[in-house]
C-alpha positions as CSV (number, residue, x, y, z in Angstrom):
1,X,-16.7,34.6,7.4
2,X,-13.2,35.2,6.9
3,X,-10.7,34.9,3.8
4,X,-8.5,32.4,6.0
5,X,-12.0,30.3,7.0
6,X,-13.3,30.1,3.6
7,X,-9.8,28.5,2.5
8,X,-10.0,25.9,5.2
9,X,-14.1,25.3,4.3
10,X,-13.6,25.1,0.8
11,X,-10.1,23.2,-0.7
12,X,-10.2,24.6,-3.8
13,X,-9.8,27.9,-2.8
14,X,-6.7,29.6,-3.6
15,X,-4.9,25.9,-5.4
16,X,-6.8,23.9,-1.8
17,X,-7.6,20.7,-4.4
18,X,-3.5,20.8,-5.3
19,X,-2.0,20.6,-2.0
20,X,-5.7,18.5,-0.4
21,X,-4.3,15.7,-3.2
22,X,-0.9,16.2,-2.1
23,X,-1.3,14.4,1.0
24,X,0.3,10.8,0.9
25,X,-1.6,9.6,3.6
26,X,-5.1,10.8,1.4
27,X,-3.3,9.2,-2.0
28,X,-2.8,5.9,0.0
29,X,-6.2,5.9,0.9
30,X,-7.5,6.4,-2.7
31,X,-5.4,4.3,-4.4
32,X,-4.5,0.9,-1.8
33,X,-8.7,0.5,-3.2
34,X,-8.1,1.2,-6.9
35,X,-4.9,-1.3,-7.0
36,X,-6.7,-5.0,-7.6
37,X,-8.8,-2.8,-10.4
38,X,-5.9,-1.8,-12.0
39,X,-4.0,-5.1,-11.4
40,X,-6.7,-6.9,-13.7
41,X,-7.3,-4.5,-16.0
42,X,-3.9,-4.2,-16.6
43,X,-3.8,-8.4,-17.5
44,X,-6.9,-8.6,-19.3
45,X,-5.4,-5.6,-21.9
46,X,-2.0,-7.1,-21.9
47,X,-2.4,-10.7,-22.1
48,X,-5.3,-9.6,-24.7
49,X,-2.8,-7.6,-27.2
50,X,0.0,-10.1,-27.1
51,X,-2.2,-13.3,-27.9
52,X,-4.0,-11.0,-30.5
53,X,-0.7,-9.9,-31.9
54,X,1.7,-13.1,-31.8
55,X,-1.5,-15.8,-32.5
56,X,-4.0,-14.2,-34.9
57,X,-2.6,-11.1,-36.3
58,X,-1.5,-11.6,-39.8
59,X,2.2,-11.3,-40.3
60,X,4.0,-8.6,-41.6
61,X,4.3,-9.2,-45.5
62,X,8.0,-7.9,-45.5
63,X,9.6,-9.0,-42.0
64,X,7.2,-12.0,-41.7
65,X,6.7,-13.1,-38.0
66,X,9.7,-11.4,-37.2
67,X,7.8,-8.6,-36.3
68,X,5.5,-9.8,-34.3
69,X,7.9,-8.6,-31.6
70,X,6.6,-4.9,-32.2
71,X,3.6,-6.1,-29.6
72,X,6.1,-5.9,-26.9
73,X,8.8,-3.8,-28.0
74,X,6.2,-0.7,-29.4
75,X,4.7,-0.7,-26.2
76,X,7.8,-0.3,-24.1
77,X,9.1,2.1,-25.8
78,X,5.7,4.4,-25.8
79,X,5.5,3.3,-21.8
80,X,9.4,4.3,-21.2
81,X,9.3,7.6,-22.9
82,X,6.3,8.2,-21.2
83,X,7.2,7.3,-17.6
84,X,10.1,9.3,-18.0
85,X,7.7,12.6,-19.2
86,X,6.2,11.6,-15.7
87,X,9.6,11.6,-13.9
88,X,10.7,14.9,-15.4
89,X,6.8,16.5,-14.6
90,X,7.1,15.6,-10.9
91,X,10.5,16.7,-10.6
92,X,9.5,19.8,-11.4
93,X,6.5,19.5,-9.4
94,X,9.0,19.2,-6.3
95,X,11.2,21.9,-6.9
96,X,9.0,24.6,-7.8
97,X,6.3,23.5,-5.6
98,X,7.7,21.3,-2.8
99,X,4.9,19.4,-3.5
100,X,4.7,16.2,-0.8
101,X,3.8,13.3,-3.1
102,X,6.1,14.3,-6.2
103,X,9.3,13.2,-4.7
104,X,7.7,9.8,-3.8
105,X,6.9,9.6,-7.0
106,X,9.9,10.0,-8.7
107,X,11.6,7.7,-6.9
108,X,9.3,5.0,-7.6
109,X,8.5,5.9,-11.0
110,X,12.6,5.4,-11.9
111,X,12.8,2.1,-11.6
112,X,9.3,0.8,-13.0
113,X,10.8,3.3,-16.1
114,X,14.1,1.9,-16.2
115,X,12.5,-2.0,-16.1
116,X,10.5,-0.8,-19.2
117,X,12.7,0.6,-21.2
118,X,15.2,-2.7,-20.7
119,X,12.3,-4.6,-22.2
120,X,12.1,-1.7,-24.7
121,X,15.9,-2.4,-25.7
122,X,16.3,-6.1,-25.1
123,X,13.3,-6.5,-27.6
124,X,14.3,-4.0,-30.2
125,X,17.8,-5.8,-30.3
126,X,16.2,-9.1,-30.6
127,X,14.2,-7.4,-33.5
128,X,17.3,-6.2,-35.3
129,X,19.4,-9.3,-35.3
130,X,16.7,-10.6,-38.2
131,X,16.6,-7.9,-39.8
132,X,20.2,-5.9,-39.3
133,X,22.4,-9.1,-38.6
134,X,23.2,-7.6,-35.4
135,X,21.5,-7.5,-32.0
136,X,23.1,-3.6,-31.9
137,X,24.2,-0.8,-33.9
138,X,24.6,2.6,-33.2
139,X,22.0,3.9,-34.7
140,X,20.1,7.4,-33.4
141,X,17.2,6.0,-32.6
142,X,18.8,3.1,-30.1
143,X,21.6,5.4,-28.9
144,X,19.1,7.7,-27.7
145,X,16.8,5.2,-26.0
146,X,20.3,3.9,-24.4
147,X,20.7,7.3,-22.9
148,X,17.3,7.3,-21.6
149,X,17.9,4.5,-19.7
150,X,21.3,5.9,-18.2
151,X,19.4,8.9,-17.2
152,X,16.9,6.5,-15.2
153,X,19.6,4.8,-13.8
154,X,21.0,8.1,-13.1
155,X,17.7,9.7,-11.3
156,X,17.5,6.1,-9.2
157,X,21.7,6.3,-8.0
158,X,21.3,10.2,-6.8
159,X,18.5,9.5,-5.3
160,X,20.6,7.2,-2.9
161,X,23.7,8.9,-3.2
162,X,23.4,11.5,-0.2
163,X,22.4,10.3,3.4
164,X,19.8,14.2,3.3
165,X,17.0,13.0,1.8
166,X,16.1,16.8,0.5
167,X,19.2,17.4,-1.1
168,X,18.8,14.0,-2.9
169,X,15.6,14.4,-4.6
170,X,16.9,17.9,-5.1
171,X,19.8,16.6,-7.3
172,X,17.7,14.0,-8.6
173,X,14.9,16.5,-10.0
174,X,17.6,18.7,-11.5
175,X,19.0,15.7,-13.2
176,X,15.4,14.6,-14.4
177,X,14.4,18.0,-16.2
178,X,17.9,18.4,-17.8
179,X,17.4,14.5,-19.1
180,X,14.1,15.1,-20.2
181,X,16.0,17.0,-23.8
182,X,16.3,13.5,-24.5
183,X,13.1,12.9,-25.4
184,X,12.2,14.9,-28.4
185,X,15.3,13.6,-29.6
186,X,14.1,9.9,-29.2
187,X,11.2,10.9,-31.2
188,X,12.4,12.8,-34.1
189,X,15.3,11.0,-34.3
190,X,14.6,8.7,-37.6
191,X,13.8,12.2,-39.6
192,X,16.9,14.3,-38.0
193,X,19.3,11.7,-39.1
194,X,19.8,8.9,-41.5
195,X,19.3,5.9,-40.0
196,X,18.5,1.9,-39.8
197,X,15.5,2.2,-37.8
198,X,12.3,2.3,-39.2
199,X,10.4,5.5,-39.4
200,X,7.4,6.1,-37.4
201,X,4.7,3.7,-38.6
202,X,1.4,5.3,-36.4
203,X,0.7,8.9,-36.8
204,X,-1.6,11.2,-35.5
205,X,-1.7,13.8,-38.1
206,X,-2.0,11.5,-41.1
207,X,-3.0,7.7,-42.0
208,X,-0.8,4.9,-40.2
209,X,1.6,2.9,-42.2
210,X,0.2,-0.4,-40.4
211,X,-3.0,-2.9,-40.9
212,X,-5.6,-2.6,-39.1
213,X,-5.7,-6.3,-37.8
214,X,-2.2,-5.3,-36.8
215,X,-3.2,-2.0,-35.0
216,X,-6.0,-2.8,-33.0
217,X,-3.8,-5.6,-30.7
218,X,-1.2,-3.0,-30.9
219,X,-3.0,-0.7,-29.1
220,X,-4.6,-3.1,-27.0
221,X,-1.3,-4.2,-25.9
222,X,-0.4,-0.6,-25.5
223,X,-2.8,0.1,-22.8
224,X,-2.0,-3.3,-21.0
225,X,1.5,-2.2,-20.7
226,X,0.1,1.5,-19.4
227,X,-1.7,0.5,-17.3
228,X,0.8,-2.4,-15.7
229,X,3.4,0.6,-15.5
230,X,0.6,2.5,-13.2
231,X,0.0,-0.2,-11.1
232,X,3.6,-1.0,-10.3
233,X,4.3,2.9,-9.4
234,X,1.0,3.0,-7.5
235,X,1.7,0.0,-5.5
236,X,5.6,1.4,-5.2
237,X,4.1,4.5,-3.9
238,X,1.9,2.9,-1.4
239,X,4.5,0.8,0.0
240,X,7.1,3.8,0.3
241,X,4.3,6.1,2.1
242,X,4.0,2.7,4.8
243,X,7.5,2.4,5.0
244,X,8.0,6.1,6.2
245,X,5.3,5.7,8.2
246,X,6.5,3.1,10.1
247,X,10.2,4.7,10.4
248,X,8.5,8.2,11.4
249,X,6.6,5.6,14.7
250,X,9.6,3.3,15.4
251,X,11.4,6.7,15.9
252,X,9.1,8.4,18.1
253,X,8.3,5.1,20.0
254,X,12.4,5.0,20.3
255,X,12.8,8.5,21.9
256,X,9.7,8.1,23.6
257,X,11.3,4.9,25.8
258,X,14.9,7.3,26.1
């Protein structure tokens, strides 16, 4: 048997699983099935974490009930940076590989990333005004989640910007990776400069600064909002790959009656 047969027999020959995946039409297929899973595990884990949280969880002993808010702005914020790690790895997925599906998802995931990190900064101002007086200040940490969402904003206006769809998501990738600086800079921000917002209270490397009862709906919550912001750029996804579908046959039904 040949070299080029045993490529087309077996898809994981020479990176065969990478572009086999790549196929929007074999995504849709996968994951139109997957989507009413996700859509209820995505409730049960939210809905779960924020009753926890804002009904039974004790209250913090300095900010009181005040930050009870954390079960919605943490979450974002984790979901935001996160989505936009996603952006910036598919962005590069379509310029070094061309791969097929990475453009579509970019452009979905920008505006499900954008939506989350509004909630991420409406939140953490609603959380300040208790304990700052002020719904903002310019503190690092804000100011750098502000830029965040001006790059997502960014990614979504290229991406409509030019009529050539290539050169679009082209522009849009480059714009993506050079954003994506950003984020260690959101992270480390509270120990590279002085500043109002509280340091990081969960840790990986060392014990969490947080109770228990207070961590558990936390991360509950946590993986709610995850898993929402995977079902909205799944279902985004799915609709875009109809869409062009549907374009790519009114087209060819169009120059077929010409």
């Amino acid at each position: 048997m040949t070299q080029s047969a045993l490529s087309r027999t077996n898809p994981a020959s020479h990176g065969g699983w990478f572009h086999y995946l790549a196929n929007p039409g074999r995504f849709q297929r996968v994951a139109r099935p997957a989507l009413p899973w996700l859509v209820v595990l995505s409730l049960i884990f939210t809905v779960t974490g924020i009753i926890w949280g804002y009904w039974f969880a004790p209250a913090d002993w300095q900010q009181g009930d005040a930050a009870r808010i954390m079960y919605v702005h943490v979450p974002a914020a984790w979901v935001a940076m996160a989505g936009y790690a996603a952006l910036a790895f598919c962005s590069l997925l379509s310029l070094v590989w061309r791969h097929p599906l990475a453009d579509i998802a970019a452009e979905e995931i920008g505006p499900v990333g954008a939506g989350f990190t509004a909630v991420c900064l409406v939140s953490g101002s609603l959380w300040g005004k208790p304990m700052w007086g002020a719904y903002w200040v310019w503190d690092a940490r804000l100011t750098s989640v502000l830029i965040l969402f001006f790059l997502y904003l960014g990614h979504i206006a290229l991406i409509r910007a030019f009529d050539n769809k290539a050169h679009a998501y082209r522009a849009a990738a480059i714009l993506a990776l050079a954003g994506a600086v950003n984020l260690p800079i959101i992270v480390f921000s509270v120990q590279w400069w002085n500043t109002l917002h509280q340091g990081n209270t969960i840790s990986l490397t060392g014990p969490s600064k947080i109770y228990i009862t207070m961590l558990y709906p936390l991360l509950i919550a946590s993986v709610g909002f995850y898993l929402t912001f995977v079902t909205l750029v799944v279902a985004r996804m799915c609709a875009a790959i109809s869409e062009r579908k549907t374009i790519s046959l009114l087209r060819a039904m169009a120059e077929h009656g010409q």
